[in-house]
BAMI-853441 format. One record per residue (C-alpha): residue number from 1; residue in three letters; x, y, z. Coordinates in steps of 0.001 Angstrom, whole numbers. Layout:
<nodes>
+-----+------+---------+---------+---------+
: pos : code :      c1 :      c2 :      c3 :
+-----+------+---------+---------+---------+
: NUM :  Ala :       X :       Y :       Z :
...
+-----+------+---------+---------+---------+
</nodes>
This chain:
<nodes>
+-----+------+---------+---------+---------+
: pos : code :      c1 :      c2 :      c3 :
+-----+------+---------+---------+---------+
:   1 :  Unk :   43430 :  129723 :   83225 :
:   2 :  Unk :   46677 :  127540 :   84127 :
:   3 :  Unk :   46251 :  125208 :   86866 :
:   4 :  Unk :   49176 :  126243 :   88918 :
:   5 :  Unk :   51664 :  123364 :   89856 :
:   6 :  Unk :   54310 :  122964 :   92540 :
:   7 :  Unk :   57171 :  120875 :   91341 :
:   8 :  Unk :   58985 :  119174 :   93925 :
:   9 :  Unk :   62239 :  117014 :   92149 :
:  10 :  Unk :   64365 :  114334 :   94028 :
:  11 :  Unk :   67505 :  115965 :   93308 :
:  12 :  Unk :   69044 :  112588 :   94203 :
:  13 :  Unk :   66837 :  110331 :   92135 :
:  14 :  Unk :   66620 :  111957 :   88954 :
:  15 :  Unk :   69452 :  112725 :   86454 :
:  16 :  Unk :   70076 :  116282 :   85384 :
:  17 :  Unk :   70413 :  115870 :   81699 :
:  18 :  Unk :   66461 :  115427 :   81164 :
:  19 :  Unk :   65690 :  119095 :   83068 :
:  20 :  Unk :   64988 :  121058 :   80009 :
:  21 :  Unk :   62568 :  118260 :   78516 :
:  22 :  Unk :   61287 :  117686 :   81823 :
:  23 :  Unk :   60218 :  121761 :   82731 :
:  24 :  Unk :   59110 :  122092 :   79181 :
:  25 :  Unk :   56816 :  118868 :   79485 :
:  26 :  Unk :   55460 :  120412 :   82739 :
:  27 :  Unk :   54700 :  123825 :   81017 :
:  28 :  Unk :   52127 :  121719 :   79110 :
:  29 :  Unk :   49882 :  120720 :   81855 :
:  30 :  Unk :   50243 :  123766 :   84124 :
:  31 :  Unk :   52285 :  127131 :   85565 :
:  32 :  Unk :   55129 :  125842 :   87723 :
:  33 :  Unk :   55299 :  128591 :   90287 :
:  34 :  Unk :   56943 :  126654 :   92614 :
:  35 :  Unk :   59832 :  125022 :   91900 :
:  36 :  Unk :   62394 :  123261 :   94057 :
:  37 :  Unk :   65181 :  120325 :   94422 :
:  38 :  Unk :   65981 :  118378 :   97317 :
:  39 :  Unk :   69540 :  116983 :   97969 :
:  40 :  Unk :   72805 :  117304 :  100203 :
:  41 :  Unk :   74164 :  120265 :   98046 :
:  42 :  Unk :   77448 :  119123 :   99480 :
:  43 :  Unk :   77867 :  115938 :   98088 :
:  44 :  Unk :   79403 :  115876 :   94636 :
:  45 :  Unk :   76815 :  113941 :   92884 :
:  46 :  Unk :   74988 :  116630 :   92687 :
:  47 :  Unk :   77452 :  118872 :   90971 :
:  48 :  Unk :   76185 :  118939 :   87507 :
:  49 :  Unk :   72623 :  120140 :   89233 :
:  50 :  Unk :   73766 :  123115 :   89844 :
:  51 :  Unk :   74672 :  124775 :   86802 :
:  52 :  Unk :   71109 :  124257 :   85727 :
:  53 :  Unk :   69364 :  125929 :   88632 :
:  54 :  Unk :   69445 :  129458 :   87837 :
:  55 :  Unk :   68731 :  128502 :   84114 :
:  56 :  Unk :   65362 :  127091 :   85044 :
:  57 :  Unk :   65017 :  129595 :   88224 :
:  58 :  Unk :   64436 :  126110 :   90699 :
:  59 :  Unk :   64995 :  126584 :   93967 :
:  60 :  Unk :   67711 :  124370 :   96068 :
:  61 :  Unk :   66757 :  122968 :   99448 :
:  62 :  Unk :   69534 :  121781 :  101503 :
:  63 :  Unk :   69164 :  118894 :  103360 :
:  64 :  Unk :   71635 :  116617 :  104954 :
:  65 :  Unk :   71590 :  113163 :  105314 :
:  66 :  Unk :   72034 :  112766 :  109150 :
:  67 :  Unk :   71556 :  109318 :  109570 :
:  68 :  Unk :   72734 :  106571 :  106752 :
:  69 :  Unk :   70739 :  104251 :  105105 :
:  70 :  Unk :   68013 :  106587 :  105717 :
:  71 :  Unk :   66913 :  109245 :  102865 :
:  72 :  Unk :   66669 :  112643 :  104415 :
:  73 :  Unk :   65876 :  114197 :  101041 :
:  74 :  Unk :   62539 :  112229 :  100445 :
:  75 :  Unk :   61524 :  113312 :  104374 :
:  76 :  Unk :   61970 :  117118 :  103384 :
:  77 :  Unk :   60149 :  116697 :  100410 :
:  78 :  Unk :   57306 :  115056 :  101953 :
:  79 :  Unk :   56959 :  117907 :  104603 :
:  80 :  Unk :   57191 :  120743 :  102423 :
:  81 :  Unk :   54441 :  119210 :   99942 :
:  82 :  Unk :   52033 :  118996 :  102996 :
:  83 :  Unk :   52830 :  122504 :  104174 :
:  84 :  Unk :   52343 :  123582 :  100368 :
:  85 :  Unk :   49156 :  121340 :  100047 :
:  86 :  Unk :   47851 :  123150 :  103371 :
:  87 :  Unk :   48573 :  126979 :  101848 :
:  88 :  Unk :   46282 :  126708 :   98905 :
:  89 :  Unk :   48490 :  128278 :   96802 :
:  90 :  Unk :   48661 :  125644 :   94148 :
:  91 :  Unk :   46517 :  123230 :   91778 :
:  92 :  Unk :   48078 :  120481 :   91684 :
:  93 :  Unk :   51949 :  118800 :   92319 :
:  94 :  Unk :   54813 :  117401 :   89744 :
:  95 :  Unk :   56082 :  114874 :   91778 :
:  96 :  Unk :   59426 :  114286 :   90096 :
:  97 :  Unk :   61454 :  110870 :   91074 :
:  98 :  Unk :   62228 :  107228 :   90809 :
:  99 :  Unk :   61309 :  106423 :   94437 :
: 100 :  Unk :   58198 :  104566 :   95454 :
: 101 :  Unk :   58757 :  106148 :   98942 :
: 102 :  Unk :   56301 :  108912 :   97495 :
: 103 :  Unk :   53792 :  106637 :   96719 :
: 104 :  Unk :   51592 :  107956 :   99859 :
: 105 :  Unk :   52410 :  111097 :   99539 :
: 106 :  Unk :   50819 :  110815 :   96033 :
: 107 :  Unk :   47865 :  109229 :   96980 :
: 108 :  Unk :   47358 :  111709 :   99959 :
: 109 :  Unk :   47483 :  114834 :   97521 :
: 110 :  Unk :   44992 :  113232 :   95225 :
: 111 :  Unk :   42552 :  112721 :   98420 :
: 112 :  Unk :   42719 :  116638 :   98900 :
: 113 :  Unk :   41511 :  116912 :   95230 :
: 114 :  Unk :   45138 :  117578 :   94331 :
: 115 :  Unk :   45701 :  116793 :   90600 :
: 116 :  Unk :   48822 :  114717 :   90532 :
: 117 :  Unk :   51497 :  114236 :   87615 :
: 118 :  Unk :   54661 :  111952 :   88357 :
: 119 :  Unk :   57774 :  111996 :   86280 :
: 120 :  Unk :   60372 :  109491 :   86690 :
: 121 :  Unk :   62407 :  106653 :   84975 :
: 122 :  Unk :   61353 :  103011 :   83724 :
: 123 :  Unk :   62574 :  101859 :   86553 :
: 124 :  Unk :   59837 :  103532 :   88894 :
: 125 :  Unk :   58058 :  100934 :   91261 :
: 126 :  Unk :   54101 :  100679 :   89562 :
: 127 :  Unk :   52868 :  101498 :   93340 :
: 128 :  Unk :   54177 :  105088 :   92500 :
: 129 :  Unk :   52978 :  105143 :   89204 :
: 130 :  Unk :   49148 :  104163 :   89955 :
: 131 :  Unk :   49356 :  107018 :   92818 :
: 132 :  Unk :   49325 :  109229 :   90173 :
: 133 :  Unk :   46886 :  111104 :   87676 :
: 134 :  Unk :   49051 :  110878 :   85003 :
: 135 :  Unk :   52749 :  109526 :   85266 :
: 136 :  Unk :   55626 :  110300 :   82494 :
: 137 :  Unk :   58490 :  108123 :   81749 :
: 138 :  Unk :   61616 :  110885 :   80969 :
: 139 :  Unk :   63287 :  108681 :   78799 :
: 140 :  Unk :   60785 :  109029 :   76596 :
: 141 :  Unk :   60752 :  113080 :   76946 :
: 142 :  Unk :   64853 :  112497 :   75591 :
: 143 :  Unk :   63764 :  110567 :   72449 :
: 144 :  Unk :   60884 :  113542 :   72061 :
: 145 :  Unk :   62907 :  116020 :   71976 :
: 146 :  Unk :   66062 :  114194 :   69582 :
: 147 :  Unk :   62911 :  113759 :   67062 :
: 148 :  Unk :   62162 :  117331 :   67238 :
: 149 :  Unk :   65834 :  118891 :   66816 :
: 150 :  Unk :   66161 :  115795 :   63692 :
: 151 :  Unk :   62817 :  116970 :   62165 :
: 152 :  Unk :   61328 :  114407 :   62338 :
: 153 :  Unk :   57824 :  114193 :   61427 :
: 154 :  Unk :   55119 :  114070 :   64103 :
: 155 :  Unk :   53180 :  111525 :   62282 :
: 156 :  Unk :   56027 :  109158 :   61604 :
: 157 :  Unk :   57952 :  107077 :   63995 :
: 158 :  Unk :   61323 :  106134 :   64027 :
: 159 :  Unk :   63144 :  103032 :   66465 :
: 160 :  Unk :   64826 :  104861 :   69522 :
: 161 :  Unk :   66381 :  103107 :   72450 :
: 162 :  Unk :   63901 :  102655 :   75204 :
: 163 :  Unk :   61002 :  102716 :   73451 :
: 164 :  Unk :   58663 :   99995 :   74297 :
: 165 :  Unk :   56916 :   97584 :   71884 :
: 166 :  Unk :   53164 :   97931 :   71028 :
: 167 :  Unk :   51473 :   94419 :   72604 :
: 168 :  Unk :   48686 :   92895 :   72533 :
: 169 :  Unk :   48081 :   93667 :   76215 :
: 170 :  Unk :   48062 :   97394 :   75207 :
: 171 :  Unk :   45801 :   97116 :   72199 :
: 172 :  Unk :   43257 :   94941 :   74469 :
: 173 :  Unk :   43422 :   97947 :   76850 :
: 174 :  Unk :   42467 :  100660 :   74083 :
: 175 :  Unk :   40123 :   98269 :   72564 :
: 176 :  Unk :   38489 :   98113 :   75846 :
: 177 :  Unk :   38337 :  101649 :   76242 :
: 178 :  Unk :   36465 :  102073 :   73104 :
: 179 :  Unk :   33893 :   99974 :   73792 :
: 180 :  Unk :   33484 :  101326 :   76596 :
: 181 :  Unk :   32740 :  104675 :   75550 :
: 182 :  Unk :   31047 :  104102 :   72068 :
: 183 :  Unk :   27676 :  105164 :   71320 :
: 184 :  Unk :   25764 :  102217 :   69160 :
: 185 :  Unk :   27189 :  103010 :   65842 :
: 186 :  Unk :   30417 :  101293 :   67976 :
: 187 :  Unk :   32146 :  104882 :   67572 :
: 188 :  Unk :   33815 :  106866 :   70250 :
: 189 :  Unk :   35238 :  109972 :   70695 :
: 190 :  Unk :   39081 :  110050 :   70420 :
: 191 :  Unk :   39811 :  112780 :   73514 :
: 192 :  Unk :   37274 :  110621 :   75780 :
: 193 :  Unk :   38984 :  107403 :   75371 :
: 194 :  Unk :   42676 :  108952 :   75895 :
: 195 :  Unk :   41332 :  110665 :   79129 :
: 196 :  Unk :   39565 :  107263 :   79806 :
: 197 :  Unk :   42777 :  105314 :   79128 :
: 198 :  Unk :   44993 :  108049 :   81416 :
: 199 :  Unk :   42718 :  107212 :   84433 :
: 200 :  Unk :   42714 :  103170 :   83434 :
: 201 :  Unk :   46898 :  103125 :   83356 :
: 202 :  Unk :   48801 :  106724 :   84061 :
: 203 :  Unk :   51522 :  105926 :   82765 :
: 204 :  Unk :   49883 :  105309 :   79110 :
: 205 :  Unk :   51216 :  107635 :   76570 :
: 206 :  Unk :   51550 :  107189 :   72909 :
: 207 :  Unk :   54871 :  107966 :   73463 :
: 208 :  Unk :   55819 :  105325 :   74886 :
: 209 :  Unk :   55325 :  103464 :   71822 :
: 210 :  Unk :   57423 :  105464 :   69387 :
: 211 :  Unk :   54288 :  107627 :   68381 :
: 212 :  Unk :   54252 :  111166 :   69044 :
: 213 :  Unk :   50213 :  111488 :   69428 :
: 214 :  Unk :   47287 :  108934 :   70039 :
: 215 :  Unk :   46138 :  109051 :   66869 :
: 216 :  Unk :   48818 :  107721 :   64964 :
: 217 :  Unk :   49091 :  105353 :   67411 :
: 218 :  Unk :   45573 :  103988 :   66586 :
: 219 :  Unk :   45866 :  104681 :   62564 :
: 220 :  Unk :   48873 :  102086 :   62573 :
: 221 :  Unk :   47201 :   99009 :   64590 :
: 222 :  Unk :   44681 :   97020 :   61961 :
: 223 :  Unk :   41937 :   96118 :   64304 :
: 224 :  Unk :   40625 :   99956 :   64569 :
: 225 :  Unk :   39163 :  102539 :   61821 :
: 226 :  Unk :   39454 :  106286 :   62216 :
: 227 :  Unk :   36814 :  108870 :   60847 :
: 228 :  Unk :   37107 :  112610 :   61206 :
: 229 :  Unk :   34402 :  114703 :   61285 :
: 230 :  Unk :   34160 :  118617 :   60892 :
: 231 :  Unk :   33439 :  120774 :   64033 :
: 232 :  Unk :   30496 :  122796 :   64576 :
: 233 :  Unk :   32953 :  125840 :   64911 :
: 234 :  Unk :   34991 :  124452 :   62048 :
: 235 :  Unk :   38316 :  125310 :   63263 :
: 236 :  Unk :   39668 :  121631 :   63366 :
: 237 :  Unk :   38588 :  118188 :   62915 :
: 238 :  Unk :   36633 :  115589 :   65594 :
: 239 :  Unk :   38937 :  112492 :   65709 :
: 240 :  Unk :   36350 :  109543 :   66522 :
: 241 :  Unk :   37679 :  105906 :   66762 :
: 242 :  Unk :   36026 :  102265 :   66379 :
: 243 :  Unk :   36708 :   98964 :   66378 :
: 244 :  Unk :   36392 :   97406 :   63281 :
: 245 :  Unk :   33355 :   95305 :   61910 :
+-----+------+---------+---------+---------+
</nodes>
């Protein structure tokens, strides 16, 4: 059964060209049945917004900014997540903005056993980030989606702007992960070290790096070896991972 998710989008934090990416990334973890944008619906900024609302059936909540230098929007947003959190109706939240000023509000769902997904741009604060479960960069969801209408393979990568370089910070982190899950043969279980590797860094994701899933991700680095196995049900292959001897 889908674990059902509220999405709750900073209408002024987030651009609208990324919505379609964005809902159809969301439709992977969950079923949005709530969905709403906060912003002063007035303000022109905002215009482009609204020609994607009814396409994506996301519901606009007006708020006005009465006081300046002071963000309304995030206020409204915060309120309406606790009175959702409070009804029961949902599973877990798609926090979708920029703005560490949700970094509590992140933390608070996850202490009420809310699972937690963040979306935002590289140029979220990491306070936000670590609030979350799992946190998803949507510049990254653009360069998925260009690869996809190209036809471009999903094992292959190809240079796109934004896309951040593989270091050796990262490949300490997976190598980590390995180890820590590997059984004495040294070999682990691909799904349990990217689960392990989501909860170590949420914002990890292959795609980051240019690669489309983990396991290209860990063919192309040197230092690991790859074996799959045949399930006991024999519909697909067990991707297990080591470091190499």
């Amino acid at each position: 059964m889908d674990m059902k998710l509220a999405v709750l989008i900073d209408g002024d934090n987030i651009p609208s060209a990324y919505i379609t990416e964005m809902m159809e990334e969301i439709a992977k973890y969950g079923n949005p049945t709530i969905k709403r944008i906060y912003g002063d619906w007035t303000k022109p900024h905002l215009t482009k917004w609204k020609n994607l609302l009814l396409e994506h059936a996301i519901n606009p909540i007006q708020q006005y900014g009465y006081t300046t230098g002071k963000n309304a929007t995030d206020s409204a947003m915060i309120i309406d997540a606790m009175d959702i959190l409070y009804s029961q109706k949902v599973d877990g939240f798609c926090l979708v903005s920029s703005d560490s000023d949700f970094t509590r509000l992140a933390t608070r769902l996850r202490e009420a056993s809310m699972h937690v997904i963040g979306i935002g741009e590289k140029k979220t604060p990491s306070p936000f980030i670590a609030a979350c479960d799992k946190f998803i960069y949507i510049e990254i969801l653009k360069n998925s989606a260009e690869e996809s209408d190209s036809g471009t393979s999903k094992n292959k990568t190809t240079p796109k702007a934004g896309v951040d370089k593989l270091t050796q910070k990262e490949i300490k982190l997976i190598s980590a992960t390995i180890d820590d899950l590997a059984d004495d043969d040294g070999w682990a279980f691909l799904g349990d070290v990217g689960n392990l590797l989501q909860k170590k860094q949420p914002n990890f994701d292959s795609r980051n790096y240019g690669f489309q899933k983990l396991t290209t991700l860990i063919r192309s680095i040197s230092r690991f070896e790859v074996d799959e196995r045949e399930s006991p049900k024999g519909k697909f292959k067990l991707i297990y991972v080591r470091l190499k001897k």
